[in-house]
Structures are given as structure tokens and as C-alpha cells.
KOLLO-974181 format. One record per residue (C-alpha): x, y, z. Coordinates in pm, whole numbers. Layout:
N
kemar u:X, v:Y, w:Z
...
END
This chain:
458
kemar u:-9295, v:-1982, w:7266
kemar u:-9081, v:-1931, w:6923
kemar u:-8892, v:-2183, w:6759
kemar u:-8625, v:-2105, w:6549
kemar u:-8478, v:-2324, w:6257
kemar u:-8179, v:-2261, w:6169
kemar u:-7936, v:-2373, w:5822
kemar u:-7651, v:-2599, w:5960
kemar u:-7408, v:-2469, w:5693
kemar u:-7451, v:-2121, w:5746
kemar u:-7533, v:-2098, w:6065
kemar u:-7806, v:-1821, w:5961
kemar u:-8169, v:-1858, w:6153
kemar u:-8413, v:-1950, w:5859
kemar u:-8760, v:-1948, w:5976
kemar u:-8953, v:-1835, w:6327
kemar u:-9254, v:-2031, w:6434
kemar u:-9486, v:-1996, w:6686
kemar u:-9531, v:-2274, w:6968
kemar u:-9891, v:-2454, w:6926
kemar u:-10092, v:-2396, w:7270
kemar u:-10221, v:-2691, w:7462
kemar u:-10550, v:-2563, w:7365
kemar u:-10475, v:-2580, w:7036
kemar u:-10292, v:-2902, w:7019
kemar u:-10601, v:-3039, w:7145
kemar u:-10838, v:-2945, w:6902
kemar u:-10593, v:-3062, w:6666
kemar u:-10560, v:-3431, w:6797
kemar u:-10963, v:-3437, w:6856
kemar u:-10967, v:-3327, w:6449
kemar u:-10783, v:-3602, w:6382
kemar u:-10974, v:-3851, w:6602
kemar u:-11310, v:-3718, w:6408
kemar u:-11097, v:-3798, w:6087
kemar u:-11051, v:-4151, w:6156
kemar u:-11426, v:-4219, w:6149
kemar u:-11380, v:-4170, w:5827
kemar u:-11046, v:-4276, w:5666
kemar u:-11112, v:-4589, w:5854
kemar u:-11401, v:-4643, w:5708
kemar u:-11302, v:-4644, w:5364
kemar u:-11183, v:-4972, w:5166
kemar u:-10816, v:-5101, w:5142
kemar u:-10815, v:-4982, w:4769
kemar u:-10982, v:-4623, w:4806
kemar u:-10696, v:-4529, w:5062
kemar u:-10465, v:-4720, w:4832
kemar u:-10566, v:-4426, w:4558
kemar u:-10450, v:-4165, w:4832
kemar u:-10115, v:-4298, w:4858
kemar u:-10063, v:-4302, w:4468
kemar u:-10161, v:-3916, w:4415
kemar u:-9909, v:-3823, w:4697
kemar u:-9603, v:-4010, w:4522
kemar u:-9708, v:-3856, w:4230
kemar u:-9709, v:-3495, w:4421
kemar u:-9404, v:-3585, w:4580
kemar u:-9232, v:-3630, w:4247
kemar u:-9354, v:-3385, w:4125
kemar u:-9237, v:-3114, w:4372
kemar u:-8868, v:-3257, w:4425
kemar u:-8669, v:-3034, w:4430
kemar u:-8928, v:-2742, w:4669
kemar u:-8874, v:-3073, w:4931
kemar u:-8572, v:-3121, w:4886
kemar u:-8391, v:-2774, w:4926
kemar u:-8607, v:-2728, w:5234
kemar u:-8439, v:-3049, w:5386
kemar u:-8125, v:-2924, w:5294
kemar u:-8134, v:-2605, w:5386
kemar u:-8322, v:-2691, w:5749
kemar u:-8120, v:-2975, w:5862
kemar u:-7819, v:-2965, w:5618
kemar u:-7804, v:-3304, w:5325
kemar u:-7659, v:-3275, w:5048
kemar u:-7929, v:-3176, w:4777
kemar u:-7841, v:-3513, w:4587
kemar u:-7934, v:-3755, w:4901
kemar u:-8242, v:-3496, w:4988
kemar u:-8413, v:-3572, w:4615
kemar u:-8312, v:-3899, w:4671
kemar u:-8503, v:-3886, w:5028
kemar u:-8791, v:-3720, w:4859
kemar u:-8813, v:-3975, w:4619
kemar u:-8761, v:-4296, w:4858
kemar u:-9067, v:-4173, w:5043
kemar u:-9283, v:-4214, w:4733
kemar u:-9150, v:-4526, w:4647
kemar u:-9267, v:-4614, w:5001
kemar u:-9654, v:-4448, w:4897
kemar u:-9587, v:-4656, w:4559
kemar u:-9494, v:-4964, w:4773
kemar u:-9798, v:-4987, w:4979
kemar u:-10031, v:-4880, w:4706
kemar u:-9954, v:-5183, w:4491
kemar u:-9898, v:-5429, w:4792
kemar u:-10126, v:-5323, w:5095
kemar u:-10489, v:-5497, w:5003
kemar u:-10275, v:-5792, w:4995
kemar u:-10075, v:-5778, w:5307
kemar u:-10413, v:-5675, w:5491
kemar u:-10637, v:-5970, w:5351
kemar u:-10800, v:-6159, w:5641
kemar u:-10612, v:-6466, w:5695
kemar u:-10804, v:-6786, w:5705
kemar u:-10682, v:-7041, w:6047
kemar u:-10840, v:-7434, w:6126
kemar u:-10935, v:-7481, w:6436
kemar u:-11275, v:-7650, w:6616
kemar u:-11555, v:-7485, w:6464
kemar u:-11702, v:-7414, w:6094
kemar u:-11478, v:-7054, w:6082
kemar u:-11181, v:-6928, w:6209
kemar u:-11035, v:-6625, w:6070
kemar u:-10759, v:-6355, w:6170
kemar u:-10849, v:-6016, w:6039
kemar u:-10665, v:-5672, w:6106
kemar u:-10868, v:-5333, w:6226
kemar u:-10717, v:-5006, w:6244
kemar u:-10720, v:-4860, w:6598
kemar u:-10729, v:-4482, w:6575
kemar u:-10485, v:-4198, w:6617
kemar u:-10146, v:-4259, w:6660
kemar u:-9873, v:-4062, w:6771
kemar u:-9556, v:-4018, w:6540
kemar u:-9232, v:-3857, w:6716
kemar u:-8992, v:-3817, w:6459
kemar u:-8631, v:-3734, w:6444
kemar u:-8426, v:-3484, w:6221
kemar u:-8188, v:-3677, w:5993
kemar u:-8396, v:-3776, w:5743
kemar u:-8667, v:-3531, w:5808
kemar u:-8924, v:-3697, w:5545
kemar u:-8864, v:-4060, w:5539
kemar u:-8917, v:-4096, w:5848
kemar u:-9247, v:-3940, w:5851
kemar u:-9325, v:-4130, w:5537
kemar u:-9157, v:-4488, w:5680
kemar u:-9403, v:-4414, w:5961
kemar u:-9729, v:-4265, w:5832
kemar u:-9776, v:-4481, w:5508
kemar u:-9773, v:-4857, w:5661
kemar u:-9973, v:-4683, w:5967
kemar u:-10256, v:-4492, w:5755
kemar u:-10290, v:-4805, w:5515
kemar u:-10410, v:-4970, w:5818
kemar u:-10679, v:-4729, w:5843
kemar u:-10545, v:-4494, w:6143
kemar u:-10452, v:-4153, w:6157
kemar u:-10162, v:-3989, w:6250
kemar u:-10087, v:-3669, w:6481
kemar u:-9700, v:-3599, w:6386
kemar u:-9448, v:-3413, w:6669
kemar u:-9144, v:-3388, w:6447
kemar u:-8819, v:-3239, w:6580
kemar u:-8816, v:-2867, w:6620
kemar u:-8528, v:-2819, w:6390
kemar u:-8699, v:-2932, w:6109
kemar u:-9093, v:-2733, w:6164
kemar u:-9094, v:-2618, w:5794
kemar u:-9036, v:-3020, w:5639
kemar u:-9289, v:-3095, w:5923
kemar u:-9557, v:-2863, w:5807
kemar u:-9452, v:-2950, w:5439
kemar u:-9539, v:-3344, w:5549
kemar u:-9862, v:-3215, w:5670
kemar u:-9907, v:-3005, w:5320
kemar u:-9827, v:-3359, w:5099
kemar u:-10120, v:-3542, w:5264
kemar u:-10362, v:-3209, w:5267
kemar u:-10284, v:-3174, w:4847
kemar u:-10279, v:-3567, w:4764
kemar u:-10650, v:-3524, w:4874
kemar u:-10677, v:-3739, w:5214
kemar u:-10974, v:-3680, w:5462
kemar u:-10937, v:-3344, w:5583
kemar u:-10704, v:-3394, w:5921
kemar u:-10646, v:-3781, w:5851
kemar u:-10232, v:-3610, w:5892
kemar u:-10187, v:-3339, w:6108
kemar u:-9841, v:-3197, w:6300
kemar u:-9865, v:-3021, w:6552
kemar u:-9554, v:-2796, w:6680
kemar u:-9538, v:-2835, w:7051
kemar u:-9369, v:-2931, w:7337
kemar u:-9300, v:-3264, w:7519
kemar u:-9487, v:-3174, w:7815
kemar u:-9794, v:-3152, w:7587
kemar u:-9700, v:-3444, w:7392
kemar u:-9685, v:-3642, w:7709
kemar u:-10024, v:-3521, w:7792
kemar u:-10109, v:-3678, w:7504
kemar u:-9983, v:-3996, w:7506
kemar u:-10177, v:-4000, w:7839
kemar u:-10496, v:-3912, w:7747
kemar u:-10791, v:-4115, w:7616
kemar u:-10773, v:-3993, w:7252
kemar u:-10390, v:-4105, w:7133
kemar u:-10430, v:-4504, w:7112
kemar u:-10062, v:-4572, w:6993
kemar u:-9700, v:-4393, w:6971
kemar u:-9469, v:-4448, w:6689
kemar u:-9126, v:-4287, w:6757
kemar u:-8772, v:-4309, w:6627
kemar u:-8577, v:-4118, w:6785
kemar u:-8263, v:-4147, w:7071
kemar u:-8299, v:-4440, w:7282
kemar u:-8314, v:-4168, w:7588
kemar u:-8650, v:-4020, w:7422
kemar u:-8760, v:-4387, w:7349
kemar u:-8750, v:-4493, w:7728
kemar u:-8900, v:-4175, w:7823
kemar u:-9208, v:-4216, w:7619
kemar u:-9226, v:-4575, w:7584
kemar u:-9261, v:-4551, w:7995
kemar u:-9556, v:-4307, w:7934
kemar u:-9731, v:-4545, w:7691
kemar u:-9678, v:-4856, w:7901
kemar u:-9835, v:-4706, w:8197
kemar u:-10127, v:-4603, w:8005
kemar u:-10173, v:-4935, w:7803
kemar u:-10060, v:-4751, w:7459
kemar u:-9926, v:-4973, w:7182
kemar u:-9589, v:-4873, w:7074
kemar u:-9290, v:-4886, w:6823
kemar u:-8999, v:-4722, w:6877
kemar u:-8702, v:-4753, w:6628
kemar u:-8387, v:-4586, w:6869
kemar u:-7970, v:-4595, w:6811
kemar u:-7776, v:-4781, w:6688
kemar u:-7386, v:-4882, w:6612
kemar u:-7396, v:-5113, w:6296
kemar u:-7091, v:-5373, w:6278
kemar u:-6949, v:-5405, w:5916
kemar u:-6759, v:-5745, w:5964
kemar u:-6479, v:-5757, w:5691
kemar u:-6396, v:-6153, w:5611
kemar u:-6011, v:-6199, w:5527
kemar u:-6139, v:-6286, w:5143
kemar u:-6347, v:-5994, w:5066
kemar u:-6226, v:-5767, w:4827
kemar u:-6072, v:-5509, w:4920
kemar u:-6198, v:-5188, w:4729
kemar u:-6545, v:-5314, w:4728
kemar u:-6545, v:-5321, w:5071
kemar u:-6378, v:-4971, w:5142
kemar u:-6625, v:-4824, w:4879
kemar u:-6921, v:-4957, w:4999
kemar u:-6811, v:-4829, w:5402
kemar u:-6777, v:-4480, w:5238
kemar u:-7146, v:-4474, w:5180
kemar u:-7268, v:-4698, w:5475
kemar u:-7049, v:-4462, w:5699
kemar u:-7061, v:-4102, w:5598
kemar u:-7399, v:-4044, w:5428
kemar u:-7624, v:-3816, w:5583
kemar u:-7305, v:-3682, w:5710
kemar u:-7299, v:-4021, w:5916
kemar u:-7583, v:-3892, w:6115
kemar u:-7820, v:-4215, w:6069
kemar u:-7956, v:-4494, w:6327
kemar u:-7859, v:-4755, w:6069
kemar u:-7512, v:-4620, w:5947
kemar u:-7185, v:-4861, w:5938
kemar u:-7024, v:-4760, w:6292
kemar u:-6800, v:-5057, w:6410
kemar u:-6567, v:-5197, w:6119
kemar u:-6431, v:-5513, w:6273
kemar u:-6172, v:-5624, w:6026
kemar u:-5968, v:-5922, w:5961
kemar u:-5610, v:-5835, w:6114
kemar u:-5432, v:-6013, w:5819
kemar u:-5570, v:-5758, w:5607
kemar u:-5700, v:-5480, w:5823
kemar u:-5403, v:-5186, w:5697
kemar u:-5487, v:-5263, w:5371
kemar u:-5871, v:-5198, w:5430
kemar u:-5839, v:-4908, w:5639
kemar u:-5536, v:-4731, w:5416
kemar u:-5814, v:-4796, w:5150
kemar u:-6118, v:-4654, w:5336
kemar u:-5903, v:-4352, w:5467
kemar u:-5785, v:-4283, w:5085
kemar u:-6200, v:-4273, w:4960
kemar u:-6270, v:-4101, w:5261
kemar u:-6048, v:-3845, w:5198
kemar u:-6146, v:-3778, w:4864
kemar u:-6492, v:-3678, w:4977
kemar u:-6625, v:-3299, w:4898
kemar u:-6757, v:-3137, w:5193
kemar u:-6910, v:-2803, w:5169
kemar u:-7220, v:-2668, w:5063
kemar u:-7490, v:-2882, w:5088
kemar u:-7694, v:-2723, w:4821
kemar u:-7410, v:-2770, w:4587
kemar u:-7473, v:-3031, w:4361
kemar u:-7079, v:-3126, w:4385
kemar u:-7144, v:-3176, w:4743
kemar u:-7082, v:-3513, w:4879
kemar u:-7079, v:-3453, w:5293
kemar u:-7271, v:-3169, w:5464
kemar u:-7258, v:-3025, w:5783
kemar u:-7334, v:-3160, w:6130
kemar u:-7710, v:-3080, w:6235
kemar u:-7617, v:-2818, w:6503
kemar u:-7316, v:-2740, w:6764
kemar u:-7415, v:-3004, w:7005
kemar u:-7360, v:-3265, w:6762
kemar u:-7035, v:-3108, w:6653
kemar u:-6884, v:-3096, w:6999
kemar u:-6992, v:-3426, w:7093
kemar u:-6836, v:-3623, w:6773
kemar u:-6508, v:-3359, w:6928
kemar u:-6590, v:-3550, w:7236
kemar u:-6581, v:-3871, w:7170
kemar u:-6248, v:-3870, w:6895
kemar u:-6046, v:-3693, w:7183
kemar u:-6136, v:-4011, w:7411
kemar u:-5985, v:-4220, w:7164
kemar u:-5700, v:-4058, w:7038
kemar u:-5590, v:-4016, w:7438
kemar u:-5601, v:-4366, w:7464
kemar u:-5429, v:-4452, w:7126
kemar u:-5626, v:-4448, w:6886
kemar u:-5489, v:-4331, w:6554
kemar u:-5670, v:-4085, w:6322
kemar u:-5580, v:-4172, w:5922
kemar u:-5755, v:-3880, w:5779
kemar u:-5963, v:-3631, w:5914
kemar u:-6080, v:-3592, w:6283
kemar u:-6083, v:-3203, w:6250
kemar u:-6356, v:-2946, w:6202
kemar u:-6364, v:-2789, w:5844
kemar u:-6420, v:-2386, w:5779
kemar u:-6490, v:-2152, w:6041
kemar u:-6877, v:-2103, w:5986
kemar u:-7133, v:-2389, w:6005
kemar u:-7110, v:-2730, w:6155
kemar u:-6913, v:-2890, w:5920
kemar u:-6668, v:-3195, w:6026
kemar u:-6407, v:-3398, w:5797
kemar u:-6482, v:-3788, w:5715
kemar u:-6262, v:-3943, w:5980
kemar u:-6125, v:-4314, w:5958
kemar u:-5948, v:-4394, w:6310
kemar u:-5730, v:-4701, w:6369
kemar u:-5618, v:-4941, w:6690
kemar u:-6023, v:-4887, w:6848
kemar u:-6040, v:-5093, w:7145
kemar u:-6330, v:-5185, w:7317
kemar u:-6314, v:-4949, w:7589
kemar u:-6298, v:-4628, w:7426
kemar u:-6601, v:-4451, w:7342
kemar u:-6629, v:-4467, w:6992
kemar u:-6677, v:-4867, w:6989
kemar u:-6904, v:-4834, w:7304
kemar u:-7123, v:-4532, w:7196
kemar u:-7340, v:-4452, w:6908
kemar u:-7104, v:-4183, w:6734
kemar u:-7373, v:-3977, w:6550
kemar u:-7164, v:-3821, w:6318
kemar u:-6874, v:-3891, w:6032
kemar u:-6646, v:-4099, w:6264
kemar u:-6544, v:-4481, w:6177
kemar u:-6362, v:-4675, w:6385
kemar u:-6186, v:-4957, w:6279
kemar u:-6131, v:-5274, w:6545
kemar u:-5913, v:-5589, w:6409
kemar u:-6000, v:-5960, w:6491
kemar u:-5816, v:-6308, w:6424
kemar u:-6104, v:-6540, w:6432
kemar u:-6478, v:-6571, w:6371
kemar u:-6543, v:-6635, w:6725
kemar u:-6370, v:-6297, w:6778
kemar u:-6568, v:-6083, w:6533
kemar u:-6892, v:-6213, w:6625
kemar u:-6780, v:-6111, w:6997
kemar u:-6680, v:-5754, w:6925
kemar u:-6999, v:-5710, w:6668
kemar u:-7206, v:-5820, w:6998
kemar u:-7036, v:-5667, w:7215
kemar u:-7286, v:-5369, w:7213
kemar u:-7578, v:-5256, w:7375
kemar u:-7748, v:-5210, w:7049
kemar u:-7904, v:-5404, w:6813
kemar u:-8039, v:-5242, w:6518
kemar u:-7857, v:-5336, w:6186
kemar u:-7532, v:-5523, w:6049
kemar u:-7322, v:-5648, w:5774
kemar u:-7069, v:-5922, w:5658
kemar u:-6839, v:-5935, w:5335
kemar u:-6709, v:-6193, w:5248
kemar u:-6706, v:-6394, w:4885
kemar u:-6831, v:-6718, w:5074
kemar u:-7184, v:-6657, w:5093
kemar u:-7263, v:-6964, w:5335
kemar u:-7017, v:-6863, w:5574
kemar u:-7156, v:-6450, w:5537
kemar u:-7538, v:-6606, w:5599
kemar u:-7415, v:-6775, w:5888
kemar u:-7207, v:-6526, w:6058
kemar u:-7510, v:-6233, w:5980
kemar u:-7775, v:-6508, w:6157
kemar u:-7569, v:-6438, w:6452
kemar u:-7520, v:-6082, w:6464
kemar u:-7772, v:-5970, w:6786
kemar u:-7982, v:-5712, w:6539
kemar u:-8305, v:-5659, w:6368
kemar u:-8158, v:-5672, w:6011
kemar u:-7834, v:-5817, w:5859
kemar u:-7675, v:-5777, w:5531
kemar u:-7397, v:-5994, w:5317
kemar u:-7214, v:-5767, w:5117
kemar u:-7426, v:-5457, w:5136
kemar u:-7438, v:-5177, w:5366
kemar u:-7732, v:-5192, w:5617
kemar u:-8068, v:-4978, w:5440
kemar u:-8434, v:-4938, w:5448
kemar u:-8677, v:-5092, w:5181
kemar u:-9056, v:-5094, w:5222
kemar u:-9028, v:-5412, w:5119
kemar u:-8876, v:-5572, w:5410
kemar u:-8965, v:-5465, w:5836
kemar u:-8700, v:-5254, w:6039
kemar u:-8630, v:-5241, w:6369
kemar u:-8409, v:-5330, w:6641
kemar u:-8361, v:-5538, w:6940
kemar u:-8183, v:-5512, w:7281
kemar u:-8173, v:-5074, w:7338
kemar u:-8236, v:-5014, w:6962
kemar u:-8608, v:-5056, w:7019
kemar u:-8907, v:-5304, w:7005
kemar u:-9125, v:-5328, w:6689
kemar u:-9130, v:-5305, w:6354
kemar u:-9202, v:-5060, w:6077
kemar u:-9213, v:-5123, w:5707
kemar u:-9339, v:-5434, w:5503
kemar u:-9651, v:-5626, w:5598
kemar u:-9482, v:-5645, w:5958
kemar u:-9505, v:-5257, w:5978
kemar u:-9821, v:-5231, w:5816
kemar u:-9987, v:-5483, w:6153
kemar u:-9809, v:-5340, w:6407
kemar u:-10096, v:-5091, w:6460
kemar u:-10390, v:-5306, w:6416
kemar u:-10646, v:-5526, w:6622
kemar u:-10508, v:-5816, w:6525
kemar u:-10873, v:-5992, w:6586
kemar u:-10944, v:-6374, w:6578
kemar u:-11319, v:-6453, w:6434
kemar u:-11411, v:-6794, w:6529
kemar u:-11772, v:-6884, w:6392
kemar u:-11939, v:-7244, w:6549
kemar u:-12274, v:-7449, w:6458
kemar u:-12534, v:-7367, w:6662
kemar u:-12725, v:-7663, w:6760
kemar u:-13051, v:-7688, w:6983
END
């Protein structure tokens, strides 16, 4: 079987690849198994090294990764360096901070020695999404390999050249030879997998459609699992946030990455006293965004990943504006050749229409008013997701508060939801279980194993 990448923009097929046989995927995975005998067995600080040579290689191939991210899945070139770069700031991350994080961890209990101490368990199995086509390799496979594991990567077909190029970062930063491999396949074959005796974990971000699927494959066969799936952030405006800061900053949280992100601003659930003023604001920045060519370095918006994407965002703005919802700039596709879609700002959502009940995966904000607290925190609930949030507001205790509420797995005051190495991600409710990222991420695939010494006595 071939797959076929193809350049969003253009609409031109870039690369062909051939289809790995079961056979071959096989081998692969036991490779990587054989690997782990020996990654594993190194010391905290020698795979530490490893992860400081590949931010350095990283860096210092920028801009190859980059225009292959651009051209394969369609980000503008100034977010793909920036992805590029986030991703060894993640290797940097761990490198300074993972002997620490993985130090045993001393407990009192009955006897002379109690102590919690973390072991790596083996290979595990990374399904990754296209949007950000290396950070979410990297988000994955750094916390995960500092553990000691290794990591068989099934990345979305779309993207098999940045997949390969993962593979390439690991081979040239001088890891154990296949400590990282991908492996173009199938699902039926990744399934098989996930079933079989040599895959001891699955690590997936992805849809929250894949995530069931899979997560029901590793729960039947006692697999440990993280799975990071939609999402429809709620940017709460306060009736005393500023104004332009606001509309600025749900530019960025909305329509980077083309708006194609688990963690992007979705829901804007504004004040009614001031909610014209926001969203005349937020259309007016919107508007002024430059969307074209992503490998112009002008370019603020790119194109939609493919022409499923672009019909569903279609989809799902037709729902709304039959039921009244008012478009204030955009809501129309742009050109005649690639998948390219205006920043659209649409007005009087209501909770029944699809864009407030769906994860729109695409350059869509809809903007919902409330008149009290009580109200916002309702509508920012109001959702079967649960992965990120945000509140602005100039009274900080009152933006703590209201974000300690918000159903999600990370809340911001006054900033737009993000990633940082620094601090675990994940989500709750159908946004996933888990977490990736910090010392959190760095345990979730470990044998978290108690050591309890006692006297012995005659």
C-alpha cells in the first residue's frame, strides 16, 4: 500500500511512501524491545546527555524541519521554527530537570526503609496526530524515554516525511540504535500491536473517536495508557478586562495553527455588558490577519490540513448561521486552490448549535454572552470536554477562583491556554485520562514501585 502526502496549500502530492508490512513492523517493534535492554539500563544522567545533543541538532537544522512541516501539513514557517524549537526546549527541559524528578522518594512507615522508586517498563506505543507534527512526538517521546522506555511511533499518514525526520533526530543525536523507531503502517497492525506481548503501554493524542478505539484495545489487554483527545477551550471574558488585551490575545489562542489545535480558545463566553465591544474588536484583529502561503514569512494563517477538514468547518458555520448566528468577518473559503479558510468571528452562539457543542477544528470562534458568574461557569461547563481554559479579568482572586472551577485539566488567568514542559497536560471528562509533560508526564510510564526493607530478627 502507498501513501501519499500531500501540501495543503497547493494541493500538489509531495512525497509517495510505501506501507510497512506486518512482517516488517514486527521486526521493527522486537528492535526496539532489544533496545530497551539497553537504554534502560543506562543512568538518569547518560540519557540526560542524549536529550542535550538532539536540541542542539534540532537547532541546528531549523529551518530543513521546519519547511517540511510546512510544506506536509501546511503552518506558517514562523510557528513551524517556533515548533521546531519548542521541542528542544522540551529535550533542554528534561535534560536539566529529569535526575531530579526521577530521584527515589523516601516514605515512613513500620519498618527500617520505605522507599518509592520509578522503573521504566519497556516499549511504548506513540499515536500521534498531524497539527503539530513534531511536538507532539517530542511532548511524548522525551518525558517517556527519560524514564528509560522506548518508543515505537505511528504518526498520522499525512505527515510520513516529519515522522521519519523524528525517527532521523534520535538516530543523529546518537541514542541506542532503535531506542526511536516509526513505523508507517496501518491501524489494523497497530492494533495487533497494542495486543501483543511486546507493546507494554500506548501514548496517543489524537480525536477522542481514535482515543476510545484504542484505549478499549489497551484496557482489554492490561496496557497502561495516556491519551490526550479534543477539546473546546472556554475563554471567559470578566466585564473589567481590558478590552484589546483580551481581543489580541483570542487572535492567537484562536487561529494559530490555523485554529487546528486540541488546546485552542473555542468558546468565548463574554460579559453581555461588554460583549459588542469585544467581539467588534476580535472581528477587526481577525480580519487583519494574512492568509496565504504558508512558507511566506508574511504569512500569519495557513491552510486547512486537507478537504475533509475544510468541508466540515463549512459544516458546522452553516448550522449556525441557519439558526442565527451572525458571521462578523470571514466564514468563507479563500482562493480557489488549497484548503485555505478566512479567520471567522461569529456572534449570538447559543448552546444548541454546533459550534458551542462540537470541537470546531478549524479558524471558527464563536462568541456566547452571559450576565452572571453563575452563568459563565455554566456555559464554560456545559461541554463534554475538558481539556484547557481561561479567565480575564484584572481581579486576580476572582480569575483564580472562577479557573478552579472550570471542569479541565489546565486553566489560565489572563493567558491563552499552552503547553510548557514545565507543567503536566491533559484532560478530563472525553478529553482524555493522563498526563504528559513535567514530572507528572515523566511517571506516567513507570513502575511506580514501593521498597519496604524490615529487621530481621530470629
Amino acid at each position: 500500500m502507498k501513501i501519499t502526502t500531500v501540501n495543503p496549500a497547493t494541493e500538489q502530492e509531495l512525497h509517495s511512501y510505501d506501507s510497512y508490512s506486518s512482517d516488517a513492523v514486527h521486526e521493527i517493534v522486537n528492535s526496539v524491545d532489544e533496545s530497551f535492554a539497553v537504554w534502560g539500563a543506562q543512568s538518569i544522567r547518560e540519557r540526560m546527555a542524549c536529550f542535550s545533543r538532539a536540541a542542539t541538532h534540532l537547532r541546528s537544522n531549523i529551518d530543513a524541519y521546519a519547511g517540511l512541516i510546512t510544506r506536509e501539513m501546511g503552518k506558517p514557517i514562523r510557528e513551524a521554527r517556533a515548533e521546531i524549537e519548542k521541542c528542544a526546549w522540551c529535550c533542554d527541559t528534561y535534560a536539566e530537570h529529569a535526575a531530579s524528578w526521577l530521584t527515589d522518594e523516601k516514605s515512613l512507615a513500620d519498618g527500617i526503609e520505605h522507599r518509592i522508586v520509578y522503573r521504566p517498563l519497556g516499549v511504548i506505543l506513540a499515536v500521534m496526530p498531524w497539527n503539530y507534527p513534531f511536538w507532539q512526538v517530542f511532548r511524548c517521546a522525551v518525558p517517556v524515554m527519560s524514564a528509560g522506555n522506548t518508543i515505537v511511533l505511528k504518526h498520522a499518514s499525512s505527515v510520513s516525511g516529519c515522522a521519519l525526520a523524528c525517527e532521523n533526530v534520535f538516530a543523529a543525536a546518537g541514542f541506542p540504535e532503535n531506542s526511536f523507531r516509526t513505523v508507517l503502517a496501518d491501524y489494523q497492525t497497530v492494533n495487533d500491536l497494542l495486543a501483543g506481548p511486546v507493546v507494554q503501554g500506548l501514548s496517543l493524542t489524537g480525536s477522542t473517536s481514535a482515543g476510545m478505539r484504542l484505549g478499549e484495545i489497551a484496557g482489554k489487554y492490561m496496557k497502561k495508557m495516556v491519551l490526550e483527545l479534543g477539546g473546546s477551550d472556554p475563554f471567559i471574558v470578566l466585564p473589567d478586562a481590558d478590552i484589546d488585551f483580551c481581543a489580541t490575545a483570542a487572535v492567537k489562542g484562536r487561529f494559530q495553527n490555523c485554529g487546528q489545535s486540541c488546546i485552542a480558545a473555542k468558546r468565548f463566553i463574554v460579559h453581555a455588558g461588554i460583549v459588542d465591544e469585544f467581539a467588534d474588536a476580535f472581528a477587526h484583529k481577525a480580519g487583519e490577519l494574512n492568509v496565504g502561503n504558508p512558507l511566506d514569512e508574511a504569512t500569519d494563517m495557513g491552510p486547512l490540513v486537507n478537504s475533509t477538514s475544510l468541508q466540515e468547518i463549512q459544516q458546522q458555520l452553516a448550522d449556525a448561521c441557519s439558526s442565527g448566528a451572525t458571521v462578523l468577518t470571514g466564514g468563507t473559503r479563500v482562493g480557489d486552490r488549497g484548503f485555505f479558510f478566512g479567520p471567522t468571528v461569529v456572534k449570538n452562539v447559543t448552546r444548541r448549535m454546533k459550534i458551542f457543542t462540537e470541537e470546531v477544528f478549524g479558524p471558527v470562534a464563536a462568541i456566547v454572552p452571559y450576565n452572571d458568574l453563575d452563568e459563565a461557569l455554566d456555559l464554560a461547563n456545559e461541554c463534554e470536554y475538558g481539556l484547557g481554559g481561561s479567565v480575564w479579568t484584572r481581579d486576580l482572586d476572582k480569575g483564580r477562583e472562577l479557573a478552579l472551577n472550570i471542569e479541565a485539566g489546565a486553566v489560565f488567568v489572563n493567558s491563552i491556554t499552552r503547553s510548557d514542559p514545565r507543567m503536566p497536560l491533559g484532560g478530563i471528562k472525553m478529553s482524555g485520562v493522563g498526563r504528559e509533560l513535567a514530572w507528572f508526564g515523566l511517571k506516567e510510564f513507570t513502575n511506580i514501585k514501593g521498597l519496604n526493607v524490615y529487621a530481621h530478627k530470629a
